[in-house]
C-alpha positions in Angstrom: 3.2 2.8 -4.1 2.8 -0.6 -5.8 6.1 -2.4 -7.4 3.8 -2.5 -10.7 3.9 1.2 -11.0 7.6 1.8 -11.0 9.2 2.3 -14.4 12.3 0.7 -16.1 15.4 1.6 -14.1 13.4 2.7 -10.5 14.6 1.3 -7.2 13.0 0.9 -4.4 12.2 -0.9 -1.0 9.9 -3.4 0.3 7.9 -2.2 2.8 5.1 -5.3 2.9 3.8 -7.5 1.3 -0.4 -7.5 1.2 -3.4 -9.8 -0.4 -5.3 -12.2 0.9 -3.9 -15.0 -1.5 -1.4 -17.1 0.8 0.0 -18.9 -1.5 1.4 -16.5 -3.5 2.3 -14.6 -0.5 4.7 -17.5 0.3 6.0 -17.9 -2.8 7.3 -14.3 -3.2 8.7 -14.5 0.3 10.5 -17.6 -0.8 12.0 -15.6 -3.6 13.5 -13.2 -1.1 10.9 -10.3 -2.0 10.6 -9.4 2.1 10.5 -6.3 4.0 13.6 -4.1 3.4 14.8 -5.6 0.3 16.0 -3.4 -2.4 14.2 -3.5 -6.0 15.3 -2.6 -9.4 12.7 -2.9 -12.4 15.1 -4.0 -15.3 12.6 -4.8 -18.0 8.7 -4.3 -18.8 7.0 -6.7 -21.0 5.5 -4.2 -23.8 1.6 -4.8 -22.3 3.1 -4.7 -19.1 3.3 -8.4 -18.0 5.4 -9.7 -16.9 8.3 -7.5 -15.0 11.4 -8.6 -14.5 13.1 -7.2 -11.5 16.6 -7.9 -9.6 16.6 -8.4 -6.2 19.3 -10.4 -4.2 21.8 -9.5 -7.2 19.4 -12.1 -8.7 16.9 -11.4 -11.9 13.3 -12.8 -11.6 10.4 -12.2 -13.5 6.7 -11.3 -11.4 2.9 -11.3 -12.9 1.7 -7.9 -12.7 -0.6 -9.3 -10.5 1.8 -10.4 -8.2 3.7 -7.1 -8.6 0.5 -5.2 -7.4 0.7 -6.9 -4.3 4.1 -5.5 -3.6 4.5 -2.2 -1.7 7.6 -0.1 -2.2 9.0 3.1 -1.1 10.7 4.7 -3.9 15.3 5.4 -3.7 
């Protein structure tokens, strides 16, 4: 399951990480989104971009194409 298609409220964990865009790869790493983390989706924009999710105890908002590239196992 993709972090994009969890709802407002859902938690889950990161199981990987996948794309072929490096860049952005590293720069969700560098937020702490890594394998094993625990997700909460807080807020939904109304079109659905962006998402806001805690992660760390800390609130960050992700691209819903970034969020598609995230793999999570639901809690």
């Amino acid at each position: 399951m993709k972090l994009s298609e969890l709802k407002v409220g859902e938690e889950a964990v990161v199981k990987a990480v996948v794309g072929e865009n490096k860049t952005i790869k590293r720069k969700l790493r560098d937020m702490g989104i890594i394998k094993g983390e625990k997700i909460k989706v807080e807020k939904i924009a109304p079109l659905g971009d962006p998402i806001e999710i805690t992660i760390k105890g800390y609130k960050l908002s992700l691209r819903k194409n970034e969020a598609q590239m995230i793999e999570v196992e639901g809690i």
